[in-house]
KEKE-921900 format. One line per field, with one value per residue (C-alpha): x, y, z. Coordinates in Angstrom, 2 decimals. Each point is the difference from the previous one (the first is absolute). Layout:
x	[X:...]
y	[Y:...]
z	[Z:...]
// end
This chain:
x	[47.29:0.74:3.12:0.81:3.64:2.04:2.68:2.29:3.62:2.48:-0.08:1.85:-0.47:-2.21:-3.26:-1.30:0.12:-1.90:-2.44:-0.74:-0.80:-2.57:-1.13:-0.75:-1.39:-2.38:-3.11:0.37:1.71:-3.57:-0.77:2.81:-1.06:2.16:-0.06:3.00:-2.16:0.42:0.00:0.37:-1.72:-2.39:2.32:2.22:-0.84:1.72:0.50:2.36:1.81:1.09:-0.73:2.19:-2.77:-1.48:4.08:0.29:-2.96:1.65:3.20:-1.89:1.19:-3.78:-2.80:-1.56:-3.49:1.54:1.33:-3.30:-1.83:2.15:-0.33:-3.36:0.24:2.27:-2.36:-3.21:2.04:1.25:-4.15:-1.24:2.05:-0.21:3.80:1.88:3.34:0.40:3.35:1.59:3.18:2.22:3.85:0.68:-2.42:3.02:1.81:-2.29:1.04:-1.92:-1.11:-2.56:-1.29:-1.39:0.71:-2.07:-2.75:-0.29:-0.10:-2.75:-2.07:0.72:-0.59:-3.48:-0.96:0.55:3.44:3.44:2.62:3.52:2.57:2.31:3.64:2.06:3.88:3.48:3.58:-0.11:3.15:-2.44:-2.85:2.18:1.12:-3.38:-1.26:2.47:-0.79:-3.95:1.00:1.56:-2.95:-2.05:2.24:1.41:3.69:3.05:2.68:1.60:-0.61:2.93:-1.03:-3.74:0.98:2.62:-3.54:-2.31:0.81:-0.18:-3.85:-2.34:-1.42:2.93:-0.62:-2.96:-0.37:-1.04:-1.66:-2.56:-0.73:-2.96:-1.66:1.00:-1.46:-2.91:-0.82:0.94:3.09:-1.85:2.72:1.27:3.22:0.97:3.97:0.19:1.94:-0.43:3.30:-3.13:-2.33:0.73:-3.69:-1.03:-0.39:-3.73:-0.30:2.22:-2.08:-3.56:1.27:1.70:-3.91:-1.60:-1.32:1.74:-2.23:-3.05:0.49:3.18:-2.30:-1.01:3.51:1.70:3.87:0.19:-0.64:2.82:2.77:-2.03:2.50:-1.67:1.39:3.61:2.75:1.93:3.31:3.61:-0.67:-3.68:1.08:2.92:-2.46:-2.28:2.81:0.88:-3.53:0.11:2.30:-1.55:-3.24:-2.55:-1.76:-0.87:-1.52:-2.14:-3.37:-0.40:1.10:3.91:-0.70:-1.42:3.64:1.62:-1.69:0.38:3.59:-0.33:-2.29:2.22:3.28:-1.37:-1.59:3.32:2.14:1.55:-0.37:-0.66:1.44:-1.59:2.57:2.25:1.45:4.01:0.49:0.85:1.38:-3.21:-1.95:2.24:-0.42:-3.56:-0.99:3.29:-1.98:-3.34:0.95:-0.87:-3.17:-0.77:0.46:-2.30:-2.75:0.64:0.19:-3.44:-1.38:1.61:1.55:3.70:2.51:-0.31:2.78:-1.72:-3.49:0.84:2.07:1.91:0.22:3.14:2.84:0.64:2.01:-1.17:-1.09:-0.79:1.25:0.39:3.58:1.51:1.38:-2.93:0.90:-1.51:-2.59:-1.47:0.11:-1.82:-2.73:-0.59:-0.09:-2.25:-2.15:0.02:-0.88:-2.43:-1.77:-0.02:-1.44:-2.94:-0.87:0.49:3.46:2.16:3.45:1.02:2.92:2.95:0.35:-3.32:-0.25:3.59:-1.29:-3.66:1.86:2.42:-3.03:-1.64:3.08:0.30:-3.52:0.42:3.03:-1.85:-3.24:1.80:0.14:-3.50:-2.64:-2.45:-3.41:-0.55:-1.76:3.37:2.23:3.02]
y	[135.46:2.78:1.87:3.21:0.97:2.50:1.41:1.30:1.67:0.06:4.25:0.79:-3.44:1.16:-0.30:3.87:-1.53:-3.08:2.22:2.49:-2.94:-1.30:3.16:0.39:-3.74:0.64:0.36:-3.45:-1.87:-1.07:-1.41:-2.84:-0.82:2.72:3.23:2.68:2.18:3.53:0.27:3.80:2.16:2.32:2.72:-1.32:1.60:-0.97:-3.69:-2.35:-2.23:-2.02:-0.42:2.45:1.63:-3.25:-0.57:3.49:-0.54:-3.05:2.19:2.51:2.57:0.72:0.43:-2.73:0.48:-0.63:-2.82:-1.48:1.55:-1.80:-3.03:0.08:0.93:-3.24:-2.35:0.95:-0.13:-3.60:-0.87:1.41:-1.11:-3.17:-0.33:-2.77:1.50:3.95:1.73:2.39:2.00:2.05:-0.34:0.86:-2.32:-1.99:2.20:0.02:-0.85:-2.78:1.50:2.13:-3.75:1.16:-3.27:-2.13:3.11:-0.43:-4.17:0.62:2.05:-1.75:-3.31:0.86:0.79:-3.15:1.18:-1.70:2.52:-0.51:1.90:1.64:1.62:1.07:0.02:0.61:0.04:2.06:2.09:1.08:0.60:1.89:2.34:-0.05:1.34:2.94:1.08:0.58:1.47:2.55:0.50:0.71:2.31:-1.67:-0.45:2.47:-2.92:-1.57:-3.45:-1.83:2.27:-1.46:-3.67:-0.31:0.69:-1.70:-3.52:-1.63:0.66:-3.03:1.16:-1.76:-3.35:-1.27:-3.07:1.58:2.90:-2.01:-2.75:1.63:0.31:-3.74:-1.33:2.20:-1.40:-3.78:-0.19:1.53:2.24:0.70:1.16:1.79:1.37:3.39:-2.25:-3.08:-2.64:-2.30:2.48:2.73:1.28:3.53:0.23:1.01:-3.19:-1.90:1.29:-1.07:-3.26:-0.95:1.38:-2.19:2.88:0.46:-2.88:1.94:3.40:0.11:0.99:2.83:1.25:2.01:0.06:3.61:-1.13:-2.85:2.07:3.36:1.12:2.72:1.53:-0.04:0.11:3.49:0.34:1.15:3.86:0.08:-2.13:2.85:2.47:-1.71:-0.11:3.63:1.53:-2.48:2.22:3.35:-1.45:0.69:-3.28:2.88:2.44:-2.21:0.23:-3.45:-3.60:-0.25:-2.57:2.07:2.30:-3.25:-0.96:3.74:-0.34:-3.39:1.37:3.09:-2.28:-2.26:2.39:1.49:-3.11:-0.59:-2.59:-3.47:-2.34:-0.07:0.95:-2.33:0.66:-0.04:-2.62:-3.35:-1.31:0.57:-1.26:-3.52:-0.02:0.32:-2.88:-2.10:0.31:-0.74:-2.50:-2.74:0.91:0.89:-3.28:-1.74:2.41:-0.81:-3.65:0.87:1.21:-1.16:-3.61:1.14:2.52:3.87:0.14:-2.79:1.97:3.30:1.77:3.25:3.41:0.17:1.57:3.87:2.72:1.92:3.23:2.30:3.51:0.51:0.10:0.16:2.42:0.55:1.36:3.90:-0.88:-2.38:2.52:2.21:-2.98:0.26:3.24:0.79:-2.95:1.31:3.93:-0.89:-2.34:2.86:2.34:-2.07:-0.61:3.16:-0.96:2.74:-0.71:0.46:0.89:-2.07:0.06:-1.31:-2.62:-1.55:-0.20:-1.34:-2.51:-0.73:-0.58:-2.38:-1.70:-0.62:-0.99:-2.36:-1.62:-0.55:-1.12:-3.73:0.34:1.35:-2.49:0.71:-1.36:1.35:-2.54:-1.13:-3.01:1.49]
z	[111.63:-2.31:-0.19:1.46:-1.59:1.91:-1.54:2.87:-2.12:-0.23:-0.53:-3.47:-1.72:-2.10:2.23:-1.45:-3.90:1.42:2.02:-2.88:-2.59:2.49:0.38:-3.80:-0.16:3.36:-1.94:-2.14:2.57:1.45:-2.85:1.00:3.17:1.30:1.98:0.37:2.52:0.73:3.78:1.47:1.89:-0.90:0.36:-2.32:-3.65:-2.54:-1.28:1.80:-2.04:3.25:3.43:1.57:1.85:1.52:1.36:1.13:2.38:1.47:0.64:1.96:-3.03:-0.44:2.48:2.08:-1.35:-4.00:1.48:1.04:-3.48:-1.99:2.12:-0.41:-4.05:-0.14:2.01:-2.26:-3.19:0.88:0.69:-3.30:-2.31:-2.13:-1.20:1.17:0.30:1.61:-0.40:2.78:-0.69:2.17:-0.69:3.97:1.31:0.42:2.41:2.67:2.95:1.22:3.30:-2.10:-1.16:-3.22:-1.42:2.38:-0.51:-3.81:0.28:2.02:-1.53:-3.58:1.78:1.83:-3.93:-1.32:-1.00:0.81:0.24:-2.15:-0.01:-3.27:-0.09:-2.31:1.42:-1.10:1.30:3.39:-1.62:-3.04:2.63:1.98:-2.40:-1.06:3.46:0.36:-3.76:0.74:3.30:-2.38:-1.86:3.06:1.16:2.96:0.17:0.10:0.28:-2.88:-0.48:2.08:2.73:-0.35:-0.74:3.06:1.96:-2.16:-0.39:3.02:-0.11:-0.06:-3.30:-1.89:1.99:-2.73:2.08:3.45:-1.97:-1.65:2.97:1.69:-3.38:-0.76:3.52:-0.87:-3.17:1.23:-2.12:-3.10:-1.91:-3.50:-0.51:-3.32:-0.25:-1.91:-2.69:-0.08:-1.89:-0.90:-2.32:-2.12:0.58:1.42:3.38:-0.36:-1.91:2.54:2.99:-1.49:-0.66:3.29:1.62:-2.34:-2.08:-3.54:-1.31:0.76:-0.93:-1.81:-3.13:1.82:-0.16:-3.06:-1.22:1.93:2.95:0.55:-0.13:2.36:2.30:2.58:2.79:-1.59:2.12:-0.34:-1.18:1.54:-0.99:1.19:3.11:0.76:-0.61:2.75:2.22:-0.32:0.24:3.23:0.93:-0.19:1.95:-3.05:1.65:2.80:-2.17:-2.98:0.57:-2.17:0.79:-0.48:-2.20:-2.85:0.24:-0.39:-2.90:-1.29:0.06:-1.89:-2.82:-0.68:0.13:-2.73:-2.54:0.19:-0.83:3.19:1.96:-2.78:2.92:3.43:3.03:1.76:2.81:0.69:2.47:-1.77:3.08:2.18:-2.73:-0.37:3.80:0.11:-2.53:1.92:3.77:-0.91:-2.44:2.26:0.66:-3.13:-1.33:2.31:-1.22:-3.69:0.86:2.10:-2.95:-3.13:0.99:-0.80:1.06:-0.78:-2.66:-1.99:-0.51:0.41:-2.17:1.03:-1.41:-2.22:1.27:-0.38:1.36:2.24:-0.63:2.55:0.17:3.85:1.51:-3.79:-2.29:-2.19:-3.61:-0.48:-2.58:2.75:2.66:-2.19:-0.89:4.12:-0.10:-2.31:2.01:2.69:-0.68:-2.68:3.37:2.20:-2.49:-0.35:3.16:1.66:2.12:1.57:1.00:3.08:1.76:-0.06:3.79:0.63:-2.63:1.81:3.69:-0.82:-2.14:2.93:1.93:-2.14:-0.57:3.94:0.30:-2.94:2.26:3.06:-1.72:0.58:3.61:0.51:0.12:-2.46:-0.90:-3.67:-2.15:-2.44:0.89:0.75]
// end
């Protein structure tokens, strides 16, 4: 059969560089024997460099008829073409839960095309991906708490657990999976160039790819001032009043930090305890995925992030020229998009509210479409 890669996450291992080099090599990849397909609705206008619209109609996030469009779009795609290897993309894929059974969906559909589905991740230390998670929940807006606050929440959730997170996807793809570690202690290659050669790929269209794009780094992870910003603006409810996706004030922030030289070193969070903790408990576990997957324990393929202080702003004293950088952040935000502030009163009780509701969301059952 031929081979239908799906590349599944691990969200911030560099999956958006990978995507947007695809992206750029769509129109010769053919030529190869393979296809990077665009599959959206019609609705959707501009050009997707992944297929975060396909796994937003599995999460019920889009309607049920864009759903069955790009169902449909998929199906015919997979019967036209001529390529002998089609590439699918979508850094949350792997977070599903598996009662949505989107990986059984895709194996089938690849598979009644001639296609046998295998799966791709891209996975570090569950202390780096947790810090990691709570820095792009910054730059979408999303979180008032500092870090600790978040983490003491946060890592008892089954995204950290690599080896139950990927299993559905494994017994869909009958044991087919590549494994790549964000840095790998056996190769001092790029990760673009790691990736493509654990899928088999480099060989084929490595050519295809210049010096630039080895070391691309999109969707850069913000830094302590912008992330303080974030949490501050959190604070004020601007997520209530934009009229455009928090995601583009995030990355407003983040543009305005850097041109200003702020920022060179992405955030990390103050919690070196939580963080030790986290890599300690699902150690175990851990382990038998990289022995799954690579034949030997985690610490002997993957290499970790070197240590750093932390440096987050929240709950410190933060020096005046600092608090001005935030400052400046934050009002030069609001004047762009239109924010008011509002009163002080306010701001405190709907943030006690969400605060509460954020407490109890553990003892409500749930159905949303994320392992939790």
């Amino acid at each position: 059969m031929r081979r239908g890669i799906v590349h599944i996450g691990m969200p911030r291992t560099g999956s958006t560089s990978l995507q947007v080099v695809l992206t750029h090599l769509r129109p010769y990849l053919p030529a190869r024997g393979i296809l990077y397909p665009e599959i959206k609705p019609r609705s959707v206008a501009w050009v997707s460099p992944n297929h975060q619209v396909l796994g937003e109609t599995f999460e019920g996030r889009r309607p049920a008829h864009e759903r069955a469009e790009c169902l449909a779009l998929l199906a015919r795609t997979l019967a036209e073409t001529r390529a002998d290897t089609v590439i699918l993309s979508y850094e949350n894929f792997a977070q599903y839960h598996p009662r949505l059974g989107v990986p059984e969906l895709l194996a089938s559909i690849l598979s009644a095309h001639g296609f046998a589905m295998e799966i791709a991740v891209v996975v570090k230390a569950p202390s780096e991906q947790l810090n990691s998670v709570y820095s792009h929940r910054a730059q979408l807006i999303h979180e008032t708490r500092g870090f600790r606050a978040y983490a003491e929440r946060a890592w008892p959730s089954g995204w950290f657990d690599y080896d139950a997170l990927v299993e559905p996807w494994v017994a869909a793809a009958q044991g087919r999976i590549t494994a790549i570690p964000l840095r790998d202690r056996r190769s001092d290659a790029s990760l673009l160039e790691r990736v493509l050669t654990g899928i088999g790929l480099f060989d084929r269209i490595g050519d295809l790819i210049g010096p630039a794009d080895h070391g691309l780094v999109r969707n850069r992870s913000p830094g302590p001032i912008a992330v303080e910003a974030s949490r501050r603006l959190r604070s004020l409810r601007v997520h209530r009043q934009t009229r455009v996706h928090t995601r583009a004030i995030g990355h407003f922030i983040d543009e305005h930090a850097w041109a200003r030289g702020w920022d060179p070193v992405p955030f990390l969070g103050d919690a070196p305890d939580l963080l030790r903790l986290i890599d300690a408990h699902y150690g175990p576990t851990n382990d038998r995925f990289a022995r799954r997957v690579w034949g030997a324990p985690w610490a002997a393929v993957a290499r970790d992030a070197t240590d750093r202080e932390p440096n987050e702003l929240a709950g410190r004293p933060i020096p005046p020229e600092t608090e001005e950088a935030v400052a400046w952040l934050m009002d030069r935000t609001m004047a762009h998009h239109g924010f008011r502030r509002p009163p002080r009163w306010w701001c405190q009780a709907m943030n006690r509210l969400e605060d509460g509701a954020t407490r109890l969301a553990p003892l409500v059952r749930t159905r949303g479409w994320r392992v939790t």
